[in-house]
ZAKESE-415378 format. One line per 2 residues: number of its first residue (from 0); for each residue x, y, z of N, C-alpha, C. Coordinates in steps of 0.2 Angstrom, whole numbers, padded with zeros to 4 digits. Layout:
<sites>
NUM	X:Y:Z:X:Y:Z:X:Y:Z ~ ...;
</sites>
This chain:
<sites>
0	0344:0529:0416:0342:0522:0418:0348:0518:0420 ~ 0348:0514:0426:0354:0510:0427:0354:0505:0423;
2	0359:0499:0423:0360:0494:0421:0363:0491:0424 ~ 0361:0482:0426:0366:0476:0429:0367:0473:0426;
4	0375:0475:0426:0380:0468:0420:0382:0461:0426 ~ 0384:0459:0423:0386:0452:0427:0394:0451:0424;
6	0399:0449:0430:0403:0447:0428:0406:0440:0423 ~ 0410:0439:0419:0411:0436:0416:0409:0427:0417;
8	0414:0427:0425:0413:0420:0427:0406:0421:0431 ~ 0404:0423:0431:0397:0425:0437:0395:0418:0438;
10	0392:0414:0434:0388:0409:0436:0393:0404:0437 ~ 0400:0403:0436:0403:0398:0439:0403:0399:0446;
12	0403:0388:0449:0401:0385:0455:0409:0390:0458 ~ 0405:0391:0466:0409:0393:0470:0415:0387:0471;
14	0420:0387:0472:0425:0383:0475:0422:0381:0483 ~ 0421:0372:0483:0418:0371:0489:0422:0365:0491;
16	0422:0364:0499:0426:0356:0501:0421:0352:0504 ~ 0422:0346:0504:0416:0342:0507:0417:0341:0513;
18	0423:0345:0517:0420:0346:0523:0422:0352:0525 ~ 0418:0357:0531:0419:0363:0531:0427:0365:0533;
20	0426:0372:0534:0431:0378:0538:0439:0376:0533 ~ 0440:0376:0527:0445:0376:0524:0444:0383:0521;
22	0450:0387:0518:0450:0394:0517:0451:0392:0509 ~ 0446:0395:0505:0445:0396:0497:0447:0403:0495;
24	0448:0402:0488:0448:0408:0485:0443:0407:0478 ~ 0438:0413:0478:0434:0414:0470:0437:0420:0467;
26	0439:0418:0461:0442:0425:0457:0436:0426:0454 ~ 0436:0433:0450:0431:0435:0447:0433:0440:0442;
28	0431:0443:0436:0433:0446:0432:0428:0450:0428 ~ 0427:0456:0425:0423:0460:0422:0426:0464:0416;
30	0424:0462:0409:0426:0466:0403:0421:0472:0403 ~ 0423:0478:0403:0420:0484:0402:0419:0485:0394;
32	0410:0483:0393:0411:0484:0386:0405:0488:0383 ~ 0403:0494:0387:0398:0498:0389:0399:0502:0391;
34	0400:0509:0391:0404:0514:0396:0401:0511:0401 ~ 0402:0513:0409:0399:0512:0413:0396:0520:0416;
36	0389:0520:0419:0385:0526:0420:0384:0527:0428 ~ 0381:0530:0428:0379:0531:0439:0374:0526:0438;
38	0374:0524:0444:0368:0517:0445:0371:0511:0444 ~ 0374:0512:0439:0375:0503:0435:0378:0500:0442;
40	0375:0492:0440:0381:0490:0445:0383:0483:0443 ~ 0389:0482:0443:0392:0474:0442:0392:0468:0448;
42	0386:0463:0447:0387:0457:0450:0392:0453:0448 ~ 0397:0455:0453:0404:0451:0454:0405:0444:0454;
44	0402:0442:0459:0401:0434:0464:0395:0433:0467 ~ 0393:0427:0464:0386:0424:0472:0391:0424:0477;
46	0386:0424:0481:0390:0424:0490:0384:0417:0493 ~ 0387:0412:0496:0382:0409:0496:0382:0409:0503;
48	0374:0406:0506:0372:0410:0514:0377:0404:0517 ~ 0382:0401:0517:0386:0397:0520:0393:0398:0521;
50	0394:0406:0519:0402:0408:0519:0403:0414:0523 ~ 0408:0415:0523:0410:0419:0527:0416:0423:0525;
52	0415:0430:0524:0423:0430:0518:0427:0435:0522 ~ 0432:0434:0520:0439:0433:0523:0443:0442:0521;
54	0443:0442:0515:0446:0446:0513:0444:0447:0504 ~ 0445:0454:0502:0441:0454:0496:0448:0458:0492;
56	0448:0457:0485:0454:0460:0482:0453:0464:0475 ~ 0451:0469:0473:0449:0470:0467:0455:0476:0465;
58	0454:0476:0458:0458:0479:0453:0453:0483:0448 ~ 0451:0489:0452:0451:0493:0444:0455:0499:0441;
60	0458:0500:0435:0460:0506:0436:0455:0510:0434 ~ 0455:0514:0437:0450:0519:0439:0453:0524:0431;
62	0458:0528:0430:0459:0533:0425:0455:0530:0420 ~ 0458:0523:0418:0455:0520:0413:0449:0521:0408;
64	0443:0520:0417:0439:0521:0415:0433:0526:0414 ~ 0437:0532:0414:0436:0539:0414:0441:0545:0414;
66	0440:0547:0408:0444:0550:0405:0444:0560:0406 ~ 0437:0559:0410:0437:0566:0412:0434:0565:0418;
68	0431:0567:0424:0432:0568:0433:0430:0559:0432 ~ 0433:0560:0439:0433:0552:0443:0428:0549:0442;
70	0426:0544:0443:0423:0538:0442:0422:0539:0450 ~ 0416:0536:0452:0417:0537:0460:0413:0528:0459;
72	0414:0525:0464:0412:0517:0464:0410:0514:0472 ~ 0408:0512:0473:0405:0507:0478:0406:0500:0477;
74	0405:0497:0484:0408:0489:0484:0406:0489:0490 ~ 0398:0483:0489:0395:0480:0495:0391:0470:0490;
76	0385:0473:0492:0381:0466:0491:0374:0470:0491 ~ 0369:0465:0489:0366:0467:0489:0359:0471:0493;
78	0361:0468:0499:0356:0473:0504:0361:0481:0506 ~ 0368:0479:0507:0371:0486:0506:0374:0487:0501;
80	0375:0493:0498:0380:0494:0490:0387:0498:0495 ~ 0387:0499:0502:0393:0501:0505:0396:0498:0509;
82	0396:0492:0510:0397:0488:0516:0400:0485:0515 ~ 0407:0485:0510:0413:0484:0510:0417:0493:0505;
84	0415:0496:0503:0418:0502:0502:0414:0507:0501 ~ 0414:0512:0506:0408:0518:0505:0411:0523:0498;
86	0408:0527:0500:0410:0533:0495:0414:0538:0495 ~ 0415:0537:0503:0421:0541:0505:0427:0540:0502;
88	0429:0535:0500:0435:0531:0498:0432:0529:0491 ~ 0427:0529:0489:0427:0525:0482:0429:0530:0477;
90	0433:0527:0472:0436:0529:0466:0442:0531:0467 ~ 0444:0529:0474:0452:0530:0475:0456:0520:0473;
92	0452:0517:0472:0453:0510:0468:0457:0513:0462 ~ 0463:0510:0463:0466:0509:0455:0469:0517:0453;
94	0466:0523:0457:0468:0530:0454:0476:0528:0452 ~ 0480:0525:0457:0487:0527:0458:0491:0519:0456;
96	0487:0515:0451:0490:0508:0450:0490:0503:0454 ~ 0487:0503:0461:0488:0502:0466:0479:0497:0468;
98	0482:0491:0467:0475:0485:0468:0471:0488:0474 ~ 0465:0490:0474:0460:0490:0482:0461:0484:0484;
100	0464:0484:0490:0461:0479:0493:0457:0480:0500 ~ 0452:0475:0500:0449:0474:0508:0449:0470:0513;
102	0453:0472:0517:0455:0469:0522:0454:0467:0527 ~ 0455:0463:0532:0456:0463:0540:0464:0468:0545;
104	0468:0469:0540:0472:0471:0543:0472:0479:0543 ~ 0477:0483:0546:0476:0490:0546:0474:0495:0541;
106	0470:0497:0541:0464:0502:0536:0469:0505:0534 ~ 0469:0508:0527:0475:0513:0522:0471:0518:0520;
108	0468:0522:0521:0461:0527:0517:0465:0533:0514 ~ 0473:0530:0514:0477:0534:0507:0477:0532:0501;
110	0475:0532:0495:0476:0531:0490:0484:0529:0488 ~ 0486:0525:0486:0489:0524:0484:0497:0521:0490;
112	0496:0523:0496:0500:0523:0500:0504:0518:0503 ~ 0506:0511:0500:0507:0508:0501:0502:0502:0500;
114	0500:0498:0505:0496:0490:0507:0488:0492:0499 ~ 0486:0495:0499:0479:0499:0498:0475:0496:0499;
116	0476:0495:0505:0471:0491:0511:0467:0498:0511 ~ 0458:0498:0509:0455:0504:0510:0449:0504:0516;
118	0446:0497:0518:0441:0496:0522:0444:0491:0528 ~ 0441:0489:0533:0443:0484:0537:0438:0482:0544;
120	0434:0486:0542:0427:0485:0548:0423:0481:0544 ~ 0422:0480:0539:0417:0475:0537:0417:0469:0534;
122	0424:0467:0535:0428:0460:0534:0433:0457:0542 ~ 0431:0451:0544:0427:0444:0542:0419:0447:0540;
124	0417:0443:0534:0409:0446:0536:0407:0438:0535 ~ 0399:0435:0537:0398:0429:0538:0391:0430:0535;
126	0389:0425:0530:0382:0426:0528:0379:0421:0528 ~ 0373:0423:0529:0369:0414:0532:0363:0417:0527;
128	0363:0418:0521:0359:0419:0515:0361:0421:0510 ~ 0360:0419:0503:0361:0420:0497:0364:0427:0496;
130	0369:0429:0492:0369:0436:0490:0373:0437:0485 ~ 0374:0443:0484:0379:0443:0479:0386:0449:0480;
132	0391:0449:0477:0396:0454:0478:0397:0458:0473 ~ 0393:0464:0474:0391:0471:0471:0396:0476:0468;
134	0398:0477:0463:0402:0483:0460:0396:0490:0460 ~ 0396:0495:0462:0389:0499:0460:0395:0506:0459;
136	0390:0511:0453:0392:0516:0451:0390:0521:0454 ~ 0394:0524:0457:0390:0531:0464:0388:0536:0460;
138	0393:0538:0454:0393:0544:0450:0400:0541:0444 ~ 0395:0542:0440:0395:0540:0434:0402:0545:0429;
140	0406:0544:0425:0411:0546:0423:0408:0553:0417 ~ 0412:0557:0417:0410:0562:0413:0412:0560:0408;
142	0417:0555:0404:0419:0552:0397:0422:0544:0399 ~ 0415:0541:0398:0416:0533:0402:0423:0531:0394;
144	0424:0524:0397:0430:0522:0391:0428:0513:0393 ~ 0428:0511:0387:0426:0503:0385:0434:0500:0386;
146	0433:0494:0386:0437:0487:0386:0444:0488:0392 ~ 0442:0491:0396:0448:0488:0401:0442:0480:0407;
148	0447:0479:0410:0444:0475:0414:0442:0475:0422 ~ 0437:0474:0424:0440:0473:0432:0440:0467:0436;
150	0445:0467:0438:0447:0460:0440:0449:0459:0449 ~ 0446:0453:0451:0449:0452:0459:0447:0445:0462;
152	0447:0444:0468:0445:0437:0472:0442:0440:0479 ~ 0440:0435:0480:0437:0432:0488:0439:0430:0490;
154	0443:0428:0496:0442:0423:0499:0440:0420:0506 ~ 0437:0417:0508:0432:0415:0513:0432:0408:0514;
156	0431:0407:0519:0428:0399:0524:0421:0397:0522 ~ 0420:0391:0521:0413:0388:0521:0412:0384:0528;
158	0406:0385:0528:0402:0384:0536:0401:0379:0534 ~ 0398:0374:0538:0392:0368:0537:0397:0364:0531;
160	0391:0357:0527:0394:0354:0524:0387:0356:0517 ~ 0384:0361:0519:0380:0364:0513:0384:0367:0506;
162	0382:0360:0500:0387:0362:0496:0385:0370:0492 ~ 0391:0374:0490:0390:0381:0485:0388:0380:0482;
164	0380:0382:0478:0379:0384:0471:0382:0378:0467;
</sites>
């Protein structure tokens, strides 16, 4: 049976300006204190239907959090759980010390090879309704490991002068 955890800061207010199109950042952070299993999924961030995000940063070390085969992980929102990292690449976050990051600039789909830029088709992305920014467990660890953290940021433009959450 799955579970959804919610990140630490999850319900603090998005960083918002009283007038649009400045670039923000939301950090977010997640204490593993639970093995994690297949299914589960961590709500990182609201995403409010008024942004448009830019680039996406996360840190997990993956050994960490499994101590016997990979961890395999996903990184979308809630209508896709792939739609910033599919599974082709997921669990290559963090294998080699090396922060995922998702970017706009040239795609890295080596682990560890430098930038660790691993996706870059699906950022800028722009939402014009509520959602959230999803960690989901594709396949679950054969010996999960409690208390490491996962940790990263957004950052995104706000449209309109509709204020965030």
């Amino acid at each position: 049976m799955s579970t959804v955890y919610y990140a630490g800061d999850y319900t603090n207010p998005m960083p918002d300006l009283s007038n649009a199109g400045g670039l923000l950042v939301r950090p977010f952070w997640f204490q593993v204190a639970t093995a994690l299993a297949a299914n589960d999924t961590v709500k990182l961030c609201r995403i409010p239907g008024s942004m448009g995000i830019q680039l996406i940063d996360i840190d997990v070390e993956v050994p960490a959090l499994d101590t016997g085969s990979l961890i395999v992980l996903e990184l979308g929102d809630n209508e896709s759980a792939t739609r910033f990292l599919t599974t082709t690449l997921a669990g290559s976050i963090g294998q080699t010390g090396v922060p995922g990051r998702i970017a706009r600039g040239p795609a890295n789909t080596t682990p560890g090879a430098g930038t660790g830029n691993l996706v870059f088709a699906s950022v800028p992305r722009t939402y014009t309704a509520d959602d959230d920014l999803v960690l989901t467990v594709q396949t679950g660890p054969s010996t999960g490991a409690t208390g490491e953290v996962i940790f990263g940021w957004i950052s995104y433009i706000q449209f309109g002068v509709t204020p965030l959450f």
